[in-house]
N, C-alpha and C positions, 0 to 999 in steps of 0.2 A: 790689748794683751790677750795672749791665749788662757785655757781651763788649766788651772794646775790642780790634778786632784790626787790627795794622798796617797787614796789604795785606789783609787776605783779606773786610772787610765792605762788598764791595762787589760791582758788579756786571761781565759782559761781556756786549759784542755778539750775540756766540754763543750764548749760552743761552738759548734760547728759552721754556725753563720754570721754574718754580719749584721744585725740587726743590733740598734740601739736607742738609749734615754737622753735623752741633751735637754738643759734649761737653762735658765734662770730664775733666781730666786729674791724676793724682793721684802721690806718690811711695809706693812700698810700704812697707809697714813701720808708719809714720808718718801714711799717710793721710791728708796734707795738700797741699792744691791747691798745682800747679806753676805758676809763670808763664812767660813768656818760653822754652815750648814751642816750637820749630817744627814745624808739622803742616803735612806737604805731600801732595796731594791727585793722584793719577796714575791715566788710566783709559783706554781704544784709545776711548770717546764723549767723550773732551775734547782740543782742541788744545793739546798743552804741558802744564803741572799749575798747579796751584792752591796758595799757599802761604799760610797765613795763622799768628798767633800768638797763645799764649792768654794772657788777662788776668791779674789780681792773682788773680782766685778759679779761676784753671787752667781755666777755659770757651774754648770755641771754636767758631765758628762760619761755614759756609762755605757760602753762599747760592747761588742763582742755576745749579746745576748739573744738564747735559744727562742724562737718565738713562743710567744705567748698569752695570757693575758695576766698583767701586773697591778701592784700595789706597789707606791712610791709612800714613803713615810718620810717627813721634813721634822729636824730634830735641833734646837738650839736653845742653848742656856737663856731663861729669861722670859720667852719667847713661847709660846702656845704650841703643840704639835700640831702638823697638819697633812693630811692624808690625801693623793690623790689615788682612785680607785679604778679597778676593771679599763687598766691602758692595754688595749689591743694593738701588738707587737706582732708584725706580721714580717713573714721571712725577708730579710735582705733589707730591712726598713729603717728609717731615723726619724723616731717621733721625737717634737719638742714637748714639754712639761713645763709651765714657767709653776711658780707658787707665791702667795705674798704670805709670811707670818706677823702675827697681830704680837704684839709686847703684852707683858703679864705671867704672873706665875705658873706654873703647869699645872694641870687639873687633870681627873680624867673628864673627858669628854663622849658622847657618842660618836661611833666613826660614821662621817657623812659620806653620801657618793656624791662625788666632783666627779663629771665627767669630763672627757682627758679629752684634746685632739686624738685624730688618726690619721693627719699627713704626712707621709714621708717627705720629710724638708731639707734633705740635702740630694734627692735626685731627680733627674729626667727623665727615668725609664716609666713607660708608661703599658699597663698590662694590669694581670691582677694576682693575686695567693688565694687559691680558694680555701674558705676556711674548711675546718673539720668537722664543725659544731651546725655548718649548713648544708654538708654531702648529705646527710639524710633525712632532709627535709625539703628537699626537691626533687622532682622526676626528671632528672637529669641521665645522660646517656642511654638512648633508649637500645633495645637488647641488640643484639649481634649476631652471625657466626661465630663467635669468638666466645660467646656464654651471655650469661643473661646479666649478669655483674657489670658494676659500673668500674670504665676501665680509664685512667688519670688522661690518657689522650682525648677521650670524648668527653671530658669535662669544661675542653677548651672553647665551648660552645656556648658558656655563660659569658666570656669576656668579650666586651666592646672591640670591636676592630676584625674579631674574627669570621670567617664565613666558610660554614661547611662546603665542601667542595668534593668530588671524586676524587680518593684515596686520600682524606685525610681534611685539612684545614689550612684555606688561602688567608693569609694577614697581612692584610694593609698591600694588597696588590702581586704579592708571592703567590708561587704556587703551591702546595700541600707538600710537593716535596722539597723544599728551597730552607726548611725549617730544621732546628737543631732538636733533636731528643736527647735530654741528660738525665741518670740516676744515680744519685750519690754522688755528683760529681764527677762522672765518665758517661762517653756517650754514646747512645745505645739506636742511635741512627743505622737501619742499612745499606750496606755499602751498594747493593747495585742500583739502587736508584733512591734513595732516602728516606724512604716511609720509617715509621716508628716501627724498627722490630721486635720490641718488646711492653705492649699495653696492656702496663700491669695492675692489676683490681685495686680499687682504694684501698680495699680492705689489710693491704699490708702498705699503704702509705700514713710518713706522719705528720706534711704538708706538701702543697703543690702550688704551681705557680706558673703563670703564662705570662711569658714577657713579648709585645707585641710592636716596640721600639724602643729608640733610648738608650741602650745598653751598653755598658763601656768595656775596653780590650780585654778585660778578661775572659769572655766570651767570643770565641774564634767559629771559623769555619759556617756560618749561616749567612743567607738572603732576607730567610723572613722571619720567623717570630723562633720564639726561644719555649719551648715545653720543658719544665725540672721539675723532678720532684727528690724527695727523702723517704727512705723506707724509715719503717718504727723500728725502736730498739727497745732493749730489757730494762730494768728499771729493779729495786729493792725490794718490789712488791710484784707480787705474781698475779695479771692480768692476761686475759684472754676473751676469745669468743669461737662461739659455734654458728655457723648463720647456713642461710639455704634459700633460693629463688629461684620460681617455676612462670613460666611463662606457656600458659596452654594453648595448644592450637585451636579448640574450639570456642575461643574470645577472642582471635583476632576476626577485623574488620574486614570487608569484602573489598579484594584487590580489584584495583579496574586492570584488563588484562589490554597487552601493546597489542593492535591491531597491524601488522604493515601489510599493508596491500602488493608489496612485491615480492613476500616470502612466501613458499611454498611450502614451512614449518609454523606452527604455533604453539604454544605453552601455556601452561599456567603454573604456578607456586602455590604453596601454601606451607604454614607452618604447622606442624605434628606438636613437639612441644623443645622447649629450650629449658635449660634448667642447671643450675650448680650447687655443689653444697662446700661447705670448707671449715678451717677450721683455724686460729691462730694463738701461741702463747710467749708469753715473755715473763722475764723473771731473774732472778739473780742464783748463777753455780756463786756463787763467793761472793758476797754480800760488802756492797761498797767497793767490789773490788773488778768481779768478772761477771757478765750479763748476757743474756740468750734472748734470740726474738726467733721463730721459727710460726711459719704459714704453709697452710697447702690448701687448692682450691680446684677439684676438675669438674668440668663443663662436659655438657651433652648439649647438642641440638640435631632436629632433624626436619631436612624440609622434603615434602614431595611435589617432582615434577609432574606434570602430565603433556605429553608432546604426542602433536597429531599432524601430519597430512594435510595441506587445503588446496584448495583450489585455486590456481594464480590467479590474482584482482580479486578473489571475492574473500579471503579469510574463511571461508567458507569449509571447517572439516571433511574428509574423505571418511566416508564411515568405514568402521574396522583398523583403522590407521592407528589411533589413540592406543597410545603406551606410556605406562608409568614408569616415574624411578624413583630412587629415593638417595637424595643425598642427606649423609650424616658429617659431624662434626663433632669430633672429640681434642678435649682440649685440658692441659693440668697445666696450674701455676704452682708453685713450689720456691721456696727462699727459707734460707739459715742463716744469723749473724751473731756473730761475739765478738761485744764490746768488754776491751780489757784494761782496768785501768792504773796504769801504772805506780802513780800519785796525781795529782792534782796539777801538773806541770803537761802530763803525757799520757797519750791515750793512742791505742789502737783497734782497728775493728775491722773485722775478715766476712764477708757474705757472699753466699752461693743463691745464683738464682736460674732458676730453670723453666721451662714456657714448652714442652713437645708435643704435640697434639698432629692428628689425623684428619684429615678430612677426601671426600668425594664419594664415587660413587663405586662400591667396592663389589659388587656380585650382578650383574647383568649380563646374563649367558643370552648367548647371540645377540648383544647388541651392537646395529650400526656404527661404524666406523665413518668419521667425515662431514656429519650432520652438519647444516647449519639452521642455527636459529638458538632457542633459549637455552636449550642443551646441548651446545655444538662442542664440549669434550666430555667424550666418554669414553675416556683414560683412564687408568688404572688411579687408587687411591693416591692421594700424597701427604708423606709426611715429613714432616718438620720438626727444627727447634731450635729456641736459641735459652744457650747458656752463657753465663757470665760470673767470672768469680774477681773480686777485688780485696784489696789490702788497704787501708787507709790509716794513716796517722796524722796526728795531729799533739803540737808542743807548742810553749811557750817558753822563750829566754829574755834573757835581760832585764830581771827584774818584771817581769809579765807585760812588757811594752815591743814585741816580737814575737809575732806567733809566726809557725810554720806549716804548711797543710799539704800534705804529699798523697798522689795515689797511683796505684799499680794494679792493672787488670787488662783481663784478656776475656774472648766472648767469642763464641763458635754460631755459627748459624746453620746449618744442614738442611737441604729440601730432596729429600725423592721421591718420583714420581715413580709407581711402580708398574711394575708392565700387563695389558691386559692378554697379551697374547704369548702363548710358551716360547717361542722362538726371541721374544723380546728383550732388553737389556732394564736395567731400573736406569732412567738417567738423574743424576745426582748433581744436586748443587752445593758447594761448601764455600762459605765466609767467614774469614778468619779477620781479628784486630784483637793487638796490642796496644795496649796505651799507658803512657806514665805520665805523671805533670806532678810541678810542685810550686808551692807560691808561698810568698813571706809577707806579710804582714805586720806596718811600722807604726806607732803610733807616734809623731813630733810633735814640740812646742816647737813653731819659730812662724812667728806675726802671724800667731792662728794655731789653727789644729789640724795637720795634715794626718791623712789615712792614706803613706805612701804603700803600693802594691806592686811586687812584681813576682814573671814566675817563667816558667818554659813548658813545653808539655810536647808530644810524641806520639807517634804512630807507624804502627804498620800494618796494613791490611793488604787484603787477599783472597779474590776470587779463581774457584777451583772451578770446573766441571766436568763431570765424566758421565757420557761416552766422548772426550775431544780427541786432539788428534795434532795438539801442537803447543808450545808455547810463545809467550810474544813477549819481547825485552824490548822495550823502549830506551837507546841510551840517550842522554843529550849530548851533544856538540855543537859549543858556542857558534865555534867558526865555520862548520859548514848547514848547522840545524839539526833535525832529530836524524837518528839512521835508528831503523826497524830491522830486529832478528828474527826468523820461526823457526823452530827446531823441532822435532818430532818427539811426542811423547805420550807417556799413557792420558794426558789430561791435559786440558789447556789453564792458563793460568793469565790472571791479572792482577799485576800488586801495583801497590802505591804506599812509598813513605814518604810522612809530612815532620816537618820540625817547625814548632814556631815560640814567641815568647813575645812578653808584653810589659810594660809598668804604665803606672797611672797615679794620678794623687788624685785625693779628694780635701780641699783645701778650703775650712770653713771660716769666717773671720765676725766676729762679734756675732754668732749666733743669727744672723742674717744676709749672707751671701757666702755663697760654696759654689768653687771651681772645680768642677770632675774636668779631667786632662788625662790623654795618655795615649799612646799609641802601639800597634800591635801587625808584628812583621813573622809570616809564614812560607815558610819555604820547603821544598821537597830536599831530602837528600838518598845517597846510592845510587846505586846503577837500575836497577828493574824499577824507574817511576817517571812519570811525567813532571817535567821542570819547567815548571809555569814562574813568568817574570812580574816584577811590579805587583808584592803583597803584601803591600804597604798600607796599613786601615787606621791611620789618625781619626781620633775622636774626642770631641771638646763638647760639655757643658758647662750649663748656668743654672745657676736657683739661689733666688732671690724671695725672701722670707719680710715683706714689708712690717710688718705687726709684728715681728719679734716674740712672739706669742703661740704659733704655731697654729694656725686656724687658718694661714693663706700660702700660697704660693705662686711665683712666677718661672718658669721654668722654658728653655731654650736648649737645644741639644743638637749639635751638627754628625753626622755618624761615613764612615764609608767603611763596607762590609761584603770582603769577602767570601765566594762562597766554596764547597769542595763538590771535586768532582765530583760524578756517580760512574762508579767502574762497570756500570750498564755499558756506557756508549763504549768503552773501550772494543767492547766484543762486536759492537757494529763495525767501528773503524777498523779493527785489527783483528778478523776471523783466520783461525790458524788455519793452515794450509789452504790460506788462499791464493796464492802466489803471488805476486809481487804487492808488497804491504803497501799500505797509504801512507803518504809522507803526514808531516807535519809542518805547522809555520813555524819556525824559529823564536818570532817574535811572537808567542801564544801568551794572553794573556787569561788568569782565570776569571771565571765569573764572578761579578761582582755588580756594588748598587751603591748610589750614594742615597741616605735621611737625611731631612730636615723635621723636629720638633718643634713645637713651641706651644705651649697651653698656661693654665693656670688654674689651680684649686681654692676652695672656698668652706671651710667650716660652716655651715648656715644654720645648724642646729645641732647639739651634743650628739656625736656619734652618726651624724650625717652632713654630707659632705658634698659638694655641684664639682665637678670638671669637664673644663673645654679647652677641646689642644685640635692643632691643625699636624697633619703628615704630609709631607712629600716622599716621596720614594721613587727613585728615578733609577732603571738599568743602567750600565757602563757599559757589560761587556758578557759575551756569554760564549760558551762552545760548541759549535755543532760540525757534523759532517759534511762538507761542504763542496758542490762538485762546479768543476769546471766547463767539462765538454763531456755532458754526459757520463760521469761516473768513470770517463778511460783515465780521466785526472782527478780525481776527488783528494780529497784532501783534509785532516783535523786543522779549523782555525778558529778566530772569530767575526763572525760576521757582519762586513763594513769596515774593518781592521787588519794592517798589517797585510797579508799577500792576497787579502779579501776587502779591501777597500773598494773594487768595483763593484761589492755587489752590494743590497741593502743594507745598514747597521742594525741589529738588533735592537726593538726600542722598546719598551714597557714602563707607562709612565703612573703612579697612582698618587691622586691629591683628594684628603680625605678631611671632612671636621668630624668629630664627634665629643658630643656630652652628653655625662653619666650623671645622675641622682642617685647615692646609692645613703644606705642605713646600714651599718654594722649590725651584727647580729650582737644584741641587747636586751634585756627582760623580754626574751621569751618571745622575738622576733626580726624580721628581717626583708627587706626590700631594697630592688635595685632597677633604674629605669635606664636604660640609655639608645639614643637614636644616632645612626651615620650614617651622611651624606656626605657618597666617593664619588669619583669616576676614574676609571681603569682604560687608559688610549697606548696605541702600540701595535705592532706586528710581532712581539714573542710571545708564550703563552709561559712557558718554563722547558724545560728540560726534558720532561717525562710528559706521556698524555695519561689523560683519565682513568686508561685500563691499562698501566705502571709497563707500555713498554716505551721503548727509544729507537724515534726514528731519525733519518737526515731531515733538516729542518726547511721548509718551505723556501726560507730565506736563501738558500746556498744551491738554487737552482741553474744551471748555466745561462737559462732566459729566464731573467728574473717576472718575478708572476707580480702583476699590476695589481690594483686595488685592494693591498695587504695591510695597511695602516686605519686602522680605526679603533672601533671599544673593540675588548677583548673579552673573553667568554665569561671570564667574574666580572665583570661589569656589574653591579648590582646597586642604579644612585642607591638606594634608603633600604636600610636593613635600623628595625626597631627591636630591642628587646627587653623583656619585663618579666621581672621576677617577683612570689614574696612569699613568705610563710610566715605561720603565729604556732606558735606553743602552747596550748589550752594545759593548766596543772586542775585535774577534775578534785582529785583527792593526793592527801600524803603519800601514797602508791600507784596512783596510775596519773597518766597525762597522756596529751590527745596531740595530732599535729595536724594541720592544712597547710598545704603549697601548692601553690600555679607559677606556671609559664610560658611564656608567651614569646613566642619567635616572628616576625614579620618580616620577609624582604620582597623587593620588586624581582622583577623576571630577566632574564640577561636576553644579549641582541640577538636576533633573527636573521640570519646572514642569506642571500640570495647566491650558492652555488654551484658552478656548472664540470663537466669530465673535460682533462686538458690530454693529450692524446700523448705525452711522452712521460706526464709523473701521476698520472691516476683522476679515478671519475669523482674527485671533489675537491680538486687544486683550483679552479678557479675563482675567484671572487666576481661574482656578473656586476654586483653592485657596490662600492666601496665598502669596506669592513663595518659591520654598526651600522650602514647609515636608511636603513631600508626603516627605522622608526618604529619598527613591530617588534615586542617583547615576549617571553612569553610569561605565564601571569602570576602576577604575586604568589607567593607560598605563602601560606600561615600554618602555627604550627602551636598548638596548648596541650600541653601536658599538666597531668595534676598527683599528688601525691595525699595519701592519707597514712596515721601512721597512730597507733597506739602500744605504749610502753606501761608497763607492771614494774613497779620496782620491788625485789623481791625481801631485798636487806641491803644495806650498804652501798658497793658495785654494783651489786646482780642485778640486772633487770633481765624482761624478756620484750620482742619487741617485735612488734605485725606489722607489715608496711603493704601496703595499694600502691602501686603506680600503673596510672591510665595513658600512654604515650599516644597525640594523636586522637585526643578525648575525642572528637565531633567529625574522626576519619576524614576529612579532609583528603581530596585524592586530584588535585590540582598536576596537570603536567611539569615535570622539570626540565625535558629536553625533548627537542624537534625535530624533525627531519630537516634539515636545512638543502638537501641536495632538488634544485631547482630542476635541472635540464638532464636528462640521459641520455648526452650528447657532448662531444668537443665542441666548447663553443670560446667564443670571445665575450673579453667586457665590455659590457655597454660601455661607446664612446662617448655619450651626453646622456647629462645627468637624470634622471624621473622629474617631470615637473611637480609642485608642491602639490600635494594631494592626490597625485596621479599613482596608476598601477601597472607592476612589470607584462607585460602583454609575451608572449611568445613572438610575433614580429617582432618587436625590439631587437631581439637579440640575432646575432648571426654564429653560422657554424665555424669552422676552420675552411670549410670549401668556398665561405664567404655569402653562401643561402641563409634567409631568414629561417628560424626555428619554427618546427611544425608542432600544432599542439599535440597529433601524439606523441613528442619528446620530451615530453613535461613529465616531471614524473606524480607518477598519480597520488602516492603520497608525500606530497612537498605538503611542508607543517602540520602533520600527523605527529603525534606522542609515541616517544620512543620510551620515555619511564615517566611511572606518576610514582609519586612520594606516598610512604610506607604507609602503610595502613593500622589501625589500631592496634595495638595492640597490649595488654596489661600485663603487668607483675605482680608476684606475691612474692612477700618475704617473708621472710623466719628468724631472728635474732637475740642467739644471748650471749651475754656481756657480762664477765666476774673479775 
């Protein structure tokens, strides 16, 4: 039989998330289920408590709550009170609580701490919630262009599975851009090629969370991992803070500077100083009724260039050559929100969030035009922004067993680039998306306790540019495929509308086995969009709770996830006025992947916790440019598929184990170890390269290029990482903090490439993809934090923080020259023998001559970037 509980199986207003209490409840001795428990539920993240009562089999359940860290209090005539203490309720979770009470009068007693599990025991999703009570007690996110603030996307670098990569964060074999960004429940993804366009400072978040599989249909439109967070809101009590972090340029560490021995330009960097200050308050216009949260944070950095002249082959400066610049970087965050509450049934809440900032190199009278090397644009400055403003609501009916969650917003993005010459124009980029979605929320008894969900959600987006010169409609037609229009106009344009919707149960039965189910179907509609077929994303889990106790789990989750275009490549495939458009296949399908999970968790000690889960992640399907005979047929398809079946299929395949040892943050500490061993095999890389443009993709060559199948560029088997801090309390007023950590990964592959005479001088693969056995070398990577806080009364503290990024500067390469030959050449037809080395005879030209060695190029596996150099912070912090 399922949990029937008096008050407590249902929902509030307030609770934004899905996190909850489930048990059972037992008498000692006897070890038979209690009924008519009172379990009441108290925490400083919930208004008032939560009461609910357990059933005939002593189960209990108590949904719908804000996370936090709780106090469960077990209440029954007869029967001893008993208290479980400090339950860490982490966003989207379902901790079990079992309890046994002892018979006997009631007494007072002292309250003990029992510590509580922290498994989420009814899901597969496998990722992590960073707490809040650990962002500042690690050196985490080391500084930016963006400011010196740690910003909720670069946090993603704590959790297992992830690996920093150019532009962003590869998970579990995606690439940076294949990831969803959510705020509040709208997503704040860029439209032209996917990066996070909004990475906003913790300091106005009031949890976060990286989900890096696992994830069931309510979650649309992503490849690879899932980044969310919640802004803070007002509260009855008026809180705030002032804070401030400088990052000076003469304590950073000595850069090793890129030597390439085939430039005729060199550089060097350095940082001046980086630095923000900000400020945020919250608090109640109407008390219990209407609540305010308001932040603002601008950012300065500035680095200077120095660019010189050398001498081809030697790196060797031209004296008199050497010219400075300085690029600057200005940057504001800014957010407002009120939350308003109707009654206790309904609530709304409205927030404006704004991110405009400057940057480049804005006053260089007679400077070169054209350069290349480290400072090869010296463009006029560019500015940016993106704003976002939402409506959300949220209600409960039917007796508070149907809640309903609606949002509505819209979000602009703007880039121009201004001109450095009078004659010039600004050329301007605008990104526009609307979004709506709404989802219900059921709670049933039948043979169990289902958490049925369903919901729809919307879009439409839109890229501008100006100076264009045309616009491009894509219609579909079934029956004879796409027809392309251009029209002439002041701007060119690219939209895309999406409509999709989903339902799912979560179906738990005696407190140890839960079925997540559901499936989720996305489709374009209108005329101005791409009408991609088959998106269709079923998804089924398992978790299985052997010890009914909450301390174990087994967990299995099948996933297939589609992903959304980047209206990037549109402007490849479809530049206005270019005359006659590129078709499309009919049959287009979107990019997409199929998961496989399966792991399991282990309580081994109160408030610590062992997990080991295996990943599969395999491509289906992807989109690129695709040419037939030389680009006179080119054509949008997917490749291996559909009117592209003769050429390569897109393959990207990643299988990965990893286990975590992690420690809750608990008396005044916290630790977390965990090691992965991947491997990443395939011929795609993703969508976007490194430096966020979009090209046609190697695959969709008319002579398809050999030796493309191997490890791919995140290859990396063993990535370790290690975390911990302690909380020293010196006195009643002040306390002390230390944190380290520690990053380790191996080197990604060493490719042997040569110049192919019809698509450019590094399409060739001389030696199968991966397999040349040469890496380049581990990274390691220790940061450490120190931090001491005054409490001044109450709230107030004030609060100093060190952070040392890159303690021991560590200047290890990241990436290599990989181009072999500077020459059209061919691949090697037989293989390198074991141990043996690529010779220059080996290889032959296109005229079919062996390769001379001066065609080698002189820096093959020369360092193109070493990893950042020290650099520290200071901070400033107060809190009332």
């Amino acid at each position: 039989m399922g949990v029937i509980l008096v008050v407590g199986l249902s929902f509030t207003a307030a609770a934004l998330t899905d996190s909850e209490l489930t048990g059972t409840v037992l008498a000692t001795g006897t070890k038979q289920p209690l009924p008519d428990v009172v379990v009441t539920a108290t925490s400083e993240a919930l208004e008032g408590e939560r009461v609910v009562v357990t059933d005939a089999q002593g189960q209990f359940r108590i949904p719908a709550l804000p996370p936090g860290v709780y106090l469960l209090r077990f209440d029954k005539e007869s029967f001893e009170p008993f208290w479980h203490t400090e339950i860490d309720l982490r966003p989207e979770q379902t901790v079990q609580v079992n309890a046994e009470l002892s018979g006997g009068d009631a007494r007072e007693i002292v309250l003990p701490y029992v510590g509580s599990p922290t498994l989420d025991v009814s899901s597969a999703t496998t990722g992590q919630a960073v707490e809040w009570g650990s962002i500042h007690h690690l050196a985490v996110s080391p500084p930016s262009v963006s400011g010196a603030s740690r910003s909720f996307g670069s946090l993603a670098g704590l959790v297992p599975g992830t690996q920093p990569e150019g532009g962003g964060f590869s998970i579990h074999g995606s690439s940076p851009w294949e990831n969803g960004y959510v705020v509040d429940g709208l997503s704040t993804q860029d439209l032209e090629f996917g990066a996070n366009a909004s990475p906003l400072s913790v300091e106005f978040l009031q949890d976060f969370e990286v989900i890096t599989g696992g994830y069931m249909p309510q979650y649309g439109r992503a490849m690879g991992g899932l980044l969310q967070a919640r802004t803070r809101s007002g509260s009855n009590e008026f809180h705030g803070s002032l804070f401030s972090n400088w990052v000076p340029g003469f304590l950073e560490g000595l850069r090793t500077p890129v030597s390439d021995l085939n430039s005729i330009v060199s550089g060097r960097r350095a940082l001046q100083h980086e630095g923000d200050v900000g400020a945020t308050l919250g608090g109640p216009l109407v008390k219990d009724k209407l609540w305010f949260f308001a932040g603002v944070a601008p950012a300065l950095s500035r680095y200077e260039y120095t660019r010189a002249f050398t001498k081809f082959g030697t790196n060797t400066p031209i004296p008199g050559s050497s010219r400075m610049y300085l690029l600057e970087d200005r940057r504001l965050q800014a957010m407002g929100k009120l939350t308003y509450l109707f009654n206790q049934d309904h609530q709304v809440t409205l927030s404006v969030i704004t991110t405009p900032g400057r940057s480049g190199i804005e006053e260089v009278p007679g400077a070169p035009t054209g350069v290349e090397g480290p400072v090869a644009s010296l463009r006029g400055p560019e500015d940016n922004n993106f704003t976002t403003t939402q409506l959300q609501y949220a209600g409960v009916f039917l007796n508070k067993r149907l809640r309903v969650d609606a949002w509505l917003g819209g979000s602009q993005q703007t880039t121009d680039i201004q001109p450095v010459s009078e004659n010039a124009t600004v050329d301007r980029e605008v990104m526009e998306r609307y979004q709506a979605s709404a989802q219900a929320t059921w709670l049933l008894q039948l043979a169990g306790t289902h958490v049925l969900r369903w919901g729809v959600d919307g879009e439409f987006d839109r890229v501008s540019s100006l100076p264009g010169g045309g616009e491009v409609i894509i219609r579909s037609d079934r029956a004879t495929g796409f027809l392309q229009d251009s029209t002439l106009s002041p701007e060119e344009r690219y939209t895309n509308n999406l409509l999709g919707g989903f339902v799912q149960d979560s179906w738990t039965l005696s407190n140890r086995v839960t079925v997540n189910a559901g499936v989720r179907y996305d489709t374009p509609e209108g005329a101005l969009t791409f009408a991609l077929r088959d998106q269709l994303s079923p998804r089924i889990g398992l978790v299985v709770e052997p010890l009914a106790q909450g301390g174990m789990k087994l967990f299995a989750h099948y996933a297939k996830y589609r992903g959304q275009l980047p209206l990037g490549l549109m402007e490849v495939a479809f530049p206005p006025g270019a005359g006659d458009l590129m078709p499309v296949d009919p049959s287009l399908l979107p990019p997409s992947s199929t998961e496989l999970v399966a792991g399991a968790e282990y309580e081994v000690l109160s408030d610590t916790r062992l997990s080991a889960y295996y990943t599969h992640r395999r491509l289906d399907s992807a989109i690129e440019v695709l040419d037939i005979d030389s680009y006179a047929s080119a054509f949008l398809g997917n490749p291996g598929l559909g009117l592209a079946d003769h050429l390569p299929k897109a393959e990207r395949t990643y299988d990965g184990v990893t286990l975590v040892l992690s420690r809750t943050f608990r008396d005044g500490w916290l630790a977390q170890a965990s090691y992965t061993w991947s491997r990443l095999y395939g011929n795609y890389v993703g969508p976007v390269r490194e430096d966020g443009t979009v090209f046609p993709s190697d695959l969709g060559f008319s002579y398809p290029l050999e030796n493309q199948r191997g490890l791919l560029p995140y290859d990396r088997p063993h990535t370790l990482k290690l975390f911990g801090a302690r909380v020293f309390h010196l006195t009643r007023e002040v306390s002390a903090s230390l944190g380290l950590s520690y990053l380790g990964r191996s080197g990604t592959p060493i490719n042997y490439l040569g110049g192919h005479a019809m698509y450019g001088r590094d399409k060739v693969f001389i030696l199968p993809r991966g397999s040349s056995g040469e890496r380049t070398p581990w990274v390691h990577n220790i940061d450490s934090n120190v931090g001491v806080n005054y409490r001044l009364g109450g709230d107030t503290v004030v609060s100093f923080t060190l952070d040392v990024f890159n303690l021991f500067n560590f200047q290890r390469a990241t990436r290599v020259d990989e181009l072999y030959a500077n020459e059209h050449v061919l691949p090697l037809e037989t293989p390198v023998p074991d141990g043996g080395f690529v010779t220059p005879g080996m290889i032959k030209t296109v005229g079919g001559e062996p390769l001379t060695p001066d065609k080698v190029n002189r820096n093959f596996k020369r360092p193109l970037a070493y990893q950042a150099p020290r650099q520290v912070r200071l901070g400033l912090r107060y809190t009332f």
